[in-house]
N, C-alpha and C positions, 0 to 999 in steps of 0.2 A: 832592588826591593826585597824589605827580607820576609818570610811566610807571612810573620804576625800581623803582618801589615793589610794581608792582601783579606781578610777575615777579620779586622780592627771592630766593627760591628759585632763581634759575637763576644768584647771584650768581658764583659759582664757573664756572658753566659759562661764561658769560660773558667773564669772565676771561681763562679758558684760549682761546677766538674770539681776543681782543685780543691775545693773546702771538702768536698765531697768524700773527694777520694782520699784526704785526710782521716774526713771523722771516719770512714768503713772499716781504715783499717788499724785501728783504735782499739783494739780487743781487748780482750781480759787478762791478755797474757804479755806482760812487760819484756818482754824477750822477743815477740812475735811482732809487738808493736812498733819496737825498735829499729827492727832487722827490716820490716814491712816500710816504717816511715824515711829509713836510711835509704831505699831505693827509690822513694816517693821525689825524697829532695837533692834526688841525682839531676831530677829534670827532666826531660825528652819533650818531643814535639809537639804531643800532645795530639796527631793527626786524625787519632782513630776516633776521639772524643767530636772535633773539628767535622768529620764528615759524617757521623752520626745530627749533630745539630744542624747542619746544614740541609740535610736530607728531611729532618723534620718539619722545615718550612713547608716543604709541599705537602704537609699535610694540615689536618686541623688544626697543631699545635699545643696537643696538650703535656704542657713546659715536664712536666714530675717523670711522664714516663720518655719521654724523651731523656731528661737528664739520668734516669735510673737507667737506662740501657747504655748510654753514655759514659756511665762510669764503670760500668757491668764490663765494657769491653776493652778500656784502658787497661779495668785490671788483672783482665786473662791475659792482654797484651804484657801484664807486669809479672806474674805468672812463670809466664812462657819465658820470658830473658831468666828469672833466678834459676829457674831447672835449665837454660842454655848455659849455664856460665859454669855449671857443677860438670852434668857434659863433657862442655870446651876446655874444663880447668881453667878459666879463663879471670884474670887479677882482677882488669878494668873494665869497668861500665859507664859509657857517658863521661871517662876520667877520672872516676871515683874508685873506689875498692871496693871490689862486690861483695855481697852478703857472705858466698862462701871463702873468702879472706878472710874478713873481719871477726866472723864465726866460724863455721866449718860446716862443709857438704851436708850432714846432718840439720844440720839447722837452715841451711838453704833452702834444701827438700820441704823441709815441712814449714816453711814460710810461705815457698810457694805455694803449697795447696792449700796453707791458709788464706791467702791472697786470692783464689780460684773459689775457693769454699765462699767465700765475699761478694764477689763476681755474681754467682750460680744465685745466692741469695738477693740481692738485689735484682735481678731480673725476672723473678719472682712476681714482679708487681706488674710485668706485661701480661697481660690477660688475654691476648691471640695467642691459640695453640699452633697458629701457622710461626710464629716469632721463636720459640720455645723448639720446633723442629729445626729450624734455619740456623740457630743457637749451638744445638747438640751436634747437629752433622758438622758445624763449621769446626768443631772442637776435635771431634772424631779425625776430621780428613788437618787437622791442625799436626793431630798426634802422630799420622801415618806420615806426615811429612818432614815431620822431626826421627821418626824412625829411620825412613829412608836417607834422610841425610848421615846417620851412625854407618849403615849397610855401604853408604856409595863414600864413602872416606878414603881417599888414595884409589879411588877405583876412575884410574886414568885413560879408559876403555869407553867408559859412558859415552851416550849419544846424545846431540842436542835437545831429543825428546824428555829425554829422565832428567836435565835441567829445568825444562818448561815446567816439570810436572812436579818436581819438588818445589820450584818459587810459588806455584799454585798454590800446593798447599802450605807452606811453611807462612807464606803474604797473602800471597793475594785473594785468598778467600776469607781471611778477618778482614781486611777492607772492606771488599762486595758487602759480605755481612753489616758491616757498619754503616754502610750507605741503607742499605734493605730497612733493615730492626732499624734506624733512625725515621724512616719514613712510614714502617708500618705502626710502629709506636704514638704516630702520630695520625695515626688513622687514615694515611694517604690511599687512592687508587689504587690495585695489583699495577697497572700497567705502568704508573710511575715506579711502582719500588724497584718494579723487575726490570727500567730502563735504568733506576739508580743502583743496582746490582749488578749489570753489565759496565755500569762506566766508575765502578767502585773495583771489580774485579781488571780491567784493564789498565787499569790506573794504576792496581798493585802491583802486575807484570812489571811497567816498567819501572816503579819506584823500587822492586827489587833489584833490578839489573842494575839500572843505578847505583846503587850499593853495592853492588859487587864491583862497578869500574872504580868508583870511588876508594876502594880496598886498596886497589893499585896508584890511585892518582892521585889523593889524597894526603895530609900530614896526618900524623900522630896524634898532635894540637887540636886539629878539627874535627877527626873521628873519632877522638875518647880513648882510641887503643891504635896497638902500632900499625904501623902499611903493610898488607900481606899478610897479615894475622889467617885471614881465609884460608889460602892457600898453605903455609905450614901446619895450619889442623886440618890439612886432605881434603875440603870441599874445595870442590872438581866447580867453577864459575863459569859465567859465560866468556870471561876473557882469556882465561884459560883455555877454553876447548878450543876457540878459536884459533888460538896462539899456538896450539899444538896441530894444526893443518901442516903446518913447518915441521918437517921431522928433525930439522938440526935443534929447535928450538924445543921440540919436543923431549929428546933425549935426555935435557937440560932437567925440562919442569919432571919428566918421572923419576927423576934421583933426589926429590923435594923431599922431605921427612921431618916429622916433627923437634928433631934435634939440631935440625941445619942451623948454622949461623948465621947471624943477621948480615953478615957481608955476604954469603952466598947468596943469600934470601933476595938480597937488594942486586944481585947481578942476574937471577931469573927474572924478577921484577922490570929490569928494564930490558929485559930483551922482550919480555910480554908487552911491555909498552910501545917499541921499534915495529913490532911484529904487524902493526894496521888493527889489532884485536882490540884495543878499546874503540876505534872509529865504528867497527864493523859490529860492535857490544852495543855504543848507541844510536845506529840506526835501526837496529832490533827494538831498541825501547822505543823509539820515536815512533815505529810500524803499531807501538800498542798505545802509546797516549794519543793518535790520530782516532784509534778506537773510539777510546774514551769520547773527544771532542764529537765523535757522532753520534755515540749512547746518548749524547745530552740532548741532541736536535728536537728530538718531541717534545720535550718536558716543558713546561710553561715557562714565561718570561720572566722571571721572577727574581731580585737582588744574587737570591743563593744559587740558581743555575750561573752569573754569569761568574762569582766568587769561584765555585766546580773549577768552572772552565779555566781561570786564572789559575789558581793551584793546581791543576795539571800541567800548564804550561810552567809552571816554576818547577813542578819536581823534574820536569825534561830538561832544566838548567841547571839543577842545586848544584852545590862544591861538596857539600856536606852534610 
C-alpha cells in the first residue's frame, strides 16, 4: 500500500495545501519565485501538511486555520532543506538539482528565508498565543539541532544519547508540532493536542531512524541522492554507531572522509550492513512507533485516529 492511499480522504484537502503553497510563494521577486517554485515541484511527501489535517479533525474544524498552519509548516520544512543542501553542498534533492546548483549558495540562502519569511506570515492568522509559542520554540530547538549536526560532523566518539537528541531536534519536534498546531488550530481539547504531540514526536523518532537505515539500504533511484551520502558528509547515524561496537569494522568507518571514493564508500557500506546495525537501527524505531500506537489510546474514535495509526505502521515499513 503506498502512503497516499492510506489518507485518500484528505485528497481534496490536500490539494488545496498544494495550490497553497504555490500561490505563497509567488512573491514579487521572479528570481525568488522561481528558485522557491523549482523546490516546490520537486515533490516530497507532503507528511507534515498530512498530520497537521489530520490532527485537525479532533477538533472543531475550522478548515482556513487549519490549512494556514498547514502550509505555515511545509514551508519551514522547505526552508530548512535549501539552507541543508548549501550546508551539505549537496547537488540533489528528491533527484532534482537543488537551488544552490542551479543558482548559487547566495541565492539558496535568501530563497530560504524567503520561504521562512512566508511561513511566519501565514501563521499569523492563528490567534492562540499558545500556537505561536509551540511555533517559535519548535524553530529555535530546529536551529540547535542543525547546529549540532555541523559541531558532531566526523566526531566518531558520540554517544547514542547525542543521536537521540539531534533526531529530536532536527524531526521530530516539527512533527509533534504539526500534530499539536494542527489540532489547536482547530480548537481541539489541551489533552488531545498534548496526546497528539506525544504521538507526532514519537513517530518522528522513528521516521528519522528510518532514514538514516534507508541511507545505507536504499538505491540512489528511491532516495533522490546517492547511498551513503550521510555518512561521507560525517553524520555519525544510528547504523553507524552501532556498527562501530565492532572495532574491526570500526577502524574501517573512522578513516570515512568526504573525499573517499565511492568504491570505498560502498565497501564501509556493506560491512555496516553485515555488521546486525541495521536490524538493531530498526528495533530502536520499532521501540518508538509502539509509543506512538499508545499516544493514540485516549483520543477518540474517529476516522483520523485510525489513518495515525496506519501511517505509523507504514513509516515502520517504508523502502523509501
Amino acid at each position: 500500500m503506498r502512503l497516499k492511499t492510506i489518507y485518500s480522504f484528505l485528497h481534496s484537502e490536500i490539494n488545496m495545501v498544494e495550490k497553497a503553497l504555490e500561490e505563497t510563494v509567488k512573491g514579487e521577486s521572479p528570481l525568488l519565485r522561481e528558485a522557491s517554485l523549482h523546490l516546490l515541484k520537486a515533490g516530497g511527501k507532503r507528511i507534515r501538511p498530512v498530520f497537521v489535517l489530520l490532527s485537525g479533525k479532533f477538533g472543531k474544524n475550522n478548515h482556513q486555520a487549519v490549512h494556514d498552519i498547514a502550509v505555515a509548516l511545509e514551508l519551514i520544512h522547505m526552508a530548512s532543506l535549501v539552507h541543508d543542501d548549501v550546508i551539505d553542498d549537496a547537488d540533489l534533492r528528491r533527484g532534482k538539482p537543488t537551488i544552490k546548483t542551479i543558482w548559487d549558495n547566495r541565492i539558496a540562502m535568501y530563497t530560504g528565508d524567503f520561504i521562512f519569511a512566508k511561513a511566519l506570515e501565514l501563521a499569523t492568522n492563528i490567534k492562540d498565543p499558545a500556537a505561536h509559542k509551540i511555533l517559535s520554540k519548535t524553530i529555535v530547538e530546529l536551529s540547535v539541532g542543525e547546529i549540532e549536526q555541523i559541531k558532531e560532523k566526523f566526531w566518531f566518539d558520540q554517544k547514542f544519547r547525542h543521536y537521540l537528541r539531534r533526531i529530536k531536534r532536527k524531526t521530530a519536534l516539527l512533527i509533534a508540532a504539526s500534530c499539536q498546531l494542527g489540532a489547536i488550530a482547530a480548537g481541539a481539547e489541551r489533552e488531545i493536542h498534548r496526546q497528539l504531540y506525544q504521538y507526532g514526536y514519537f513517530v518522528g523518532m522513528s521516521y528519522q531512524i528510518i532514514d538514516d537505515v534507508l541511507d545505507f539500504t536504499s538505491t540512489e533511484e528511491k532516495l533522490g541522492k546517492p547511498a551513503g551520502g550521510d555518512l561521507r558528509q560525517g553524520n555519525i547515524t544510528l547504523p553507524v554507531l552501532f556498527a562501530m561496537e565492532n572495532e574491526e569494522i570500526r577502524r574501517q568507518i573512522v578513516n570515512v572522509h568526504e573525499n573517499i571514493s565511492q568504491m570505498e564508500l560502498e565497501a564501509v557500506i556493506q560491512l555496516i550492513k553485515e555488521s546486525g546495525a541495521i536490524e538493531k537501527s530498526l528495533e530502536i524505531s520499532d521501540k518508538y512507533l509502539q509509543k506512538a500506537l499508545r499516544a493514540l489510546e485516549g483520543l477518540p474514535d474517529i476516522k483520523a485516529k485510525k489513518t495515525l495509526r496506519e501511517i505509523a505502521l507504514y513509516i515502520g515499513k517504508r523502502k523509501y
